[in-house]
N, C-alpha and C positions, 0 to 999 in steps of 0.2 A: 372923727374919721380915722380909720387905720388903715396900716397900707395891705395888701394882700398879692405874695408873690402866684403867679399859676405858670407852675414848671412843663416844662414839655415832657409829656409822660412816653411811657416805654409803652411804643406803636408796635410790639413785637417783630418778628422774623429775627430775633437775636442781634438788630443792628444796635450799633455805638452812637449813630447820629444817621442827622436828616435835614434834608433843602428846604430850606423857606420859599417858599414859591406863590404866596399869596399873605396879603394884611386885608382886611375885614376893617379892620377899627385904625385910629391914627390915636395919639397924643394928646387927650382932652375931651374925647368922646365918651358920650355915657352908654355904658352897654346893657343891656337885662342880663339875667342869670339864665345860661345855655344859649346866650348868642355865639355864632362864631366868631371868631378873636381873627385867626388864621389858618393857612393850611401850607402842610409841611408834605413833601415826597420823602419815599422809601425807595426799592427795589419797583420803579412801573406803578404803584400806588399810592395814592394823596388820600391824606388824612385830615380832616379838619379837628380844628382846638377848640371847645368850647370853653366860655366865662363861668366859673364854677359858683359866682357870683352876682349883683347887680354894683354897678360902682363907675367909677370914669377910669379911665387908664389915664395914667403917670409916665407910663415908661415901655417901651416896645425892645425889643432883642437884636434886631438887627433891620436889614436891607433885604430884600427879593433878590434870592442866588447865596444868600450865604448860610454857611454849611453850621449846624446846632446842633451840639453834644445830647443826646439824651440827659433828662434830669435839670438840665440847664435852666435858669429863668428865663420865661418867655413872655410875660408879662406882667405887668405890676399896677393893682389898680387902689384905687383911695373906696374906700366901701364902710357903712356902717358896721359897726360890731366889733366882733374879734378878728383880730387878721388872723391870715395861713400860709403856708406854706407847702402844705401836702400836696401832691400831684393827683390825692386819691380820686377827689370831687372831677377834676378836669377831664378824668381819664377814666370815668367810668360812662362818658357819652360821646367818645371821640370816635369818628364817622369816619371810612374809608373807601374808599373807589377806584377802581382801575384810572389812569390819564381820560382814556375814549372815554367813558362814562362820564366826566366831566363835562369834556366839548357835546356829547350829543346831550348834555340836560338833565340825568340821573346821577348829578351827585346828592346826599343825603341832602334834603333841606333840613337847617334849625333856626330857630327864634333869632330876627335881625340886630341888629344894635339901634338904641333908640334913634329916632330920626328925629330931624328939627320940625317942629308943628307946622310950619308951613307948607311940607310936601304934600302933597297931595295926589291921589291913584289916576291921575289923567295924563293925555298925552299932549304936549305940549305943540305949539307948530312948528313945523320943520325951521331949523335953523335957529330956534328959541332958545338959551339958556334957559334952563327950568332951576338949576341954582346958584346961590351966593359963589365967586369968584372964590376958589382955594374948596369949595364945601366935596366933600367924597360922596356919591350917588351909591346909594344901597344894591348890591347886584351879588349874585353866588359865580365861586369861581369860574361856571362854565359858560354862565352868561358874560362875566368880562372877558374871556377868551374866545367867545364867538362874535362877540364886539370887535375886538380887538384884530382878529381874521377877518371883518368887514371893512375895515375902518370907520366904525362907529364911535363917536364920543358920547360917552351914557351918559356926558352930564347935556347934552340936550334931550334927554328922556324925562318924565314924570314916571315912577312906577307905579302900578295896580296891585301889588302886591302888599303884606301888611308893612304900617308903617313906611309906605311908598318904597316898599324893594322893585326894583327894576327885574320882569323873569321876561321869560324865553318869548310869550305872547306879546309883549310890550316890543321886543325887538323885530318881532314878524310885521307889528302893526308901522313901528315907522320904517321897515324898510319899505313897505307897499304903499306908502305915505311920500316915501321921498322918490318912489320909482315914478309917481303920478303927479304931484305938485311939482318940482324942483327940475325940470333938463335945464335952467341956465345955471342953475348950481353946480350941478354937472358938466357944465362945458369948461367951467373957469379952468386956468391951466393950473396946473398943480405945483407948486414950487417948493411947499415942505418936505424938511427931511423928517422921519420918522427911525428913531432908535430903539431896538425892539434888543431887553439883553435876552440870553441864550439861557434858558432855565428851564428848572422840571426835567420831564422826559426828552425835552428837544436837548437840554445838555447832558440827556446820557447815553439819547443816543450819538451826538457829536462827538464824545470823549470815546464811545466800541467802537465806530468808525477812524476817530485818528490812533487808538490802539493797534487797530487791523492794520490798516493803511502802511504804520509807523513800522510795526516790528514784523509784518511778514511781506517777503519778496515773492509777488503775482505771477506768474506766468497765467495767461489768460488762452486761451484755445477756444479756436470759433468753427464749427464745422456744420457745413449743410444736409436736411436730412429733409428725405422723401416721405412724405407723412397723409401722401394719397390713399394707400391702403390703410391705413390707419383710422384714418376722418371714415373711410367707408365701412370698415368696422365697425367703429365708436357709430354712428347714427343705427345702423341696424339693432347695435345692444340696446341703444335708448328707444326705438321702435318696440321691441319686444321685450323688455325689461318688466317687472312686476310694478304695480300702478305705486308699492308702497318705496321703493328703491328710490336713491337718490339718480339724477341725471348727471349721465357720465359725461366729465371734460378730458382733455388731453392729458391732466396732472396724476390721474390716478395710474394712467397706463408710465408714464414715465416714472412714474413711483416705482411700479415693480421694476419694471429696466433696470431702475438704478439697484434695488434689492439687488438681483440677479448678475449683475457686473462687480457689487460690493462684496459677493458671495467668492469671488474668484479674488479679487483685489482688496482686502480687508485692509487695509494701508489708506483705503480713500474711506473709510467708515472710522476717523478718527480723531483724539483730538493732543494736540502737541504742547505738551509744558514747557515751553521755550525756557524758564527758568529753570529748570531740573535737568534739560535736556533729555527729555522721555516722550515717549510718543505710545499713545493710550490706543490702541485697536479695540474697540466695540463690537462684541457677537450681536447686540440688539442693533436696529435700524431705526434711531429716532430721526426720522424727516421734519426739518425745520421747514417752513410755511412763509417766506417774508410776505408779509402783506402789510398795506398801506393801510391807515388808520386815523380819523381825524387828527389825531395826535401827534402823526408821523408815524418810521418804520416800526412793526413788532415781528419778533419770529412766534409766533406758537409752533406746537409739537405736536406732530403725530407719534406716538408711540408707537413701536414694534409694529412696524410699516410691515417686517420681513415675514410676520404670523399673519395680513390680512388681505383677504381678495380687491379685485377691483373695486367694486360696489362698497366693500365696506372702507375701503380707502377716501373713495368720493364720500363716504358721510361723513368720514370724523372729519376731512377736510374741511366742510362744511359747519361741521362743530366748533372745531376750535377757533375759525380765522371768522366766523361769527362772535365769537365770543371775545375775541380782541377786537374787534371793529365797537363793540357795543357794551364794552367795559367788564365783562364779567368774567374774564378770561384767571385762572386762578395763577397764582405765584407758579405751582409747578407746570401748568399747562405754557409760561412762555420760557422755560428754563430746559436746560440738558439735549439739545438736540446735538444728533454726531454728523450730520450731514443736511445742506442746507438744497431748497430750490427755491430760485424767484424768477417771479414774470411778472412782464408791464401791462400783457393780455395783448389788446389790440393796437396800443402803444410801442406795443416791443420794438419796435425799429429794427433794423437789419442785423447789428449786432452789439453788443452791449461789453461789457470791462467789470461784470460784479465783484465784490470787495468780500473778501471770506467773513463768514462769520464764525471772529476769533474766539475761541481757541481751536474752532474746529480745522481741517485742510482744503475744504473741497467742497465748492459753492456752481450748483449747476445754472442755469440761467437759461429760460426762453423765450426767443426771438416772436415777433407775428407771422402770423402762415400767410402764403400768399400765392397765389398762382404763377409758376414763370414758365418758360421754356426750358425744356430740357432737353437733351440730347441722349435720344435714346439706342445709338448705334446707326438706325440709319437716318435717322431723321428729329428734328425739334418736336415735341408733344410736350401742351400744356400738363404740369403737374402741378400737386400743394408742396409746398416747399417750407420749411424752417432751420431755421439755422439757432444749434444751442453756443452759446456764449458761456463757457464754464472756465473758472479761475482754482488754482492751486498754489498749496503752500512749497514753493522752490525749493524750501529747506529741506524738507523730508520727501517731495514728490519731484522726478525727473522727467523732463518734457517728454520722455519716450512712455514711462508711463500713465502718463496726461491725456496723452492721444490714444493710448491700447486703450484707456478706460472710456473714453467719448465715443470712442470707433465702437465698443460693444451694445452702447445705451442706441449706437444708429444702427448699427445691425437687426437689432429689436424692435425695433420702432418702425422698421421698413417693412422687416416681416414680421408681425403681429400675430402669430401666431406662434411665436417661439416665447412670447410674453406667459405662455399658459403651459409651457412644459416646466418640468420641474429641475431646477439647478442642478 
């Protein structure tokens, strides 16, 4: 037996290093040649390492959350023949995925690590260990992480998969298994703690938020907007719209607003090198998207919002904030945006405190429509009502500018028809 190192290969985008954020194999396992070993994050994308070999591992790199140089040894296993050391074998089948794509079940599949002869493709009864105390249950990162968001323990699973891998069908089968067999299981009171560390994408987005938070002073503006005529517009556009058009929501009309207010205030269309002390004004209108995503927050980008009508506004939106929900969202589609918008939808609450999205200044935010009273001079009449919740970088924007910019996006939005003249 010789030993054979399998380096972590250069996963490109020119980074230096990368997050361990999953182990595959332990210390003493025997693997095939192109099992997965592990899977390391980058920039929003997990990679998995494959065994360039068949052999047992000797020796692992680190812990889940810590940070691995390129090149570095990542694994070390005892294998017949000649050992190596080259990365070339590792890293000519190393498999990548957006986060999302993970959680919803399209990360690549490869070849498991061998499993103990006893396992077997069935499912065991609820509450059954199916293995040996300490034994690691075969599963792909997005099945332990959709485990993991249930609170499932895969080692009462049996998998059906080869060499009893635990996949996404086996975990459908005993959640429908324990929703029907098990309510006194269910009632018992709960008394464990559960320690979950902060890794992958949830630590990076924790790390832009305490950046944001940390180094820019908020001033937040909450202002309510009559959005009656608006909603009556928007439903007749979608009434008589072409059958092939996308279906128009609120976001695309407030897209242009915001174009059209950025057009006069190029100050809010920016983003600020607090280290340089310079502050970047952008002719293009890249609209950031925050949308939620099994994985947590991501922004996609709308590109040059300022060159696109409504209709095509609503489709790229649809594009891209599909494409981060379901993992295939590219490097550049969630990068370079110069101005942000998020909404909770029908969650929005009455008003919100959104957090910029650093480096940018100036993050819009909307509230849920709702019907109230309003006072219309002589009397209360029901209207649709929203209120935008928009935050700014203090440093570079003054509360008197804050408000002229929110007050232009309500001005438009009330009269809707001033959405389709030209700046």
């Amino acid at each position: 037996m010789t030993e054979r190192v399998v380096r972590l290969p250069d996963v490109g985008e020119g980074i230096a290093e990368a997050e361990l954020v999953e182990w595959q194999v332990q210390v003493g396992d025997l693997v095939r040649e192109d099992a997965v070993l592990g899977a390391v994050m980058t920039d929003k994308a997990t990679v998995e390492i494959p065994s360039p070999a068949e052999g047992r591992v000797v020796w692992l790199a680190g812990k889940v959350g810590d940070m691995l140089a390129i090149g570095s040894d990542f694994v070390r296993l005892d294998v017949d023949g000649k050992g190596e050391t080259s990365t070339t074998t590792a890293a000519r089948a190393v498999q990548t995925t957006s986060a999302p794509a993970r959680k919803a079940g399209h990360a690549a599949r490869a070849t498991p690590a061998i499993a103990p002869a006893h396992v077997a493709p069935s499912l065991q009864p609820l509450g059954t260990p199916s293995r040996r105390e300490g034994e690691r249950p075969l599963a792909a990162p997005a099945v332990r992480l959709r485990a993991r968001e249930a609170g499932i323990d895969l080692r009462q699973l049996h998998g059906s998969g080869p060499a009893g891998r635990i996949t996404h069908d086996d975990l459908d089968s005993y959640i429908a298994r324990g929703s029907d067999e098990a309510p006194a299981l269910r009632s018992r009171p709960k008394t464990a703690v559960t320690d979950t560390k902060v890794v992958g994408l949830r630590r990076k987005i924790a790390e832009k938020m305490s950046i944001a938070n940390a180094r820019i002073p908020h001033i937040t503006y909450v202002e309510e907007v009559d959005v009656t005529a608006l909603e009556d517009l928007r439903a007749k556009l979608n009434e008589q719209k072409r059958t092939d058009w996308p279906k128009l929501t609120l976001l695309p009309f407030l897209m242009q607003a915001i174009v059209r207010a950025v057009a006069i205030q190029p100050e809010l269309n920016a983003h600020f090198d607090d280290e340089a002390g310079i502050v970047h004004q952008h002719a293009a209108v890249h609209m950031g998207i925050a949308t939620q995503t099994g994985a947590g927050l991501m922004v996609p980008v709308v590109r040059h919002t300022e060159a696109r009508d409504l209709f095509d506004c609503a489709a790229e939106v649809i594009r891209v904030t599909e494409a981060a929900r379901n993992g295939t969202a590219t490097r550049d589609e969630l990068i370079g945006s110069t101005i942000t918008i998020t909404s909770l939808g029908a969650l929005g609450g009455l008003a919100t405190t959104p957090i910029i999205n650093h480096p940018e200044v100036a993050i819009v935010g909307v509230d849920r429509i709702a019907i109230r009273p309003h006072w219309d001079g002589a009397g209360f009449v029901p209207r649709k009502m929203m209120n935008l919740s928009s935050s700014f970088d203090h440093r570079v924007i003054d509360g008197f500018n804050a408000a002229l910019f929110v007050q232009r996006i309500k001005t438009q939005l009330e009269t809707p028809a001033m959405i389709f003249i030209d700046a």
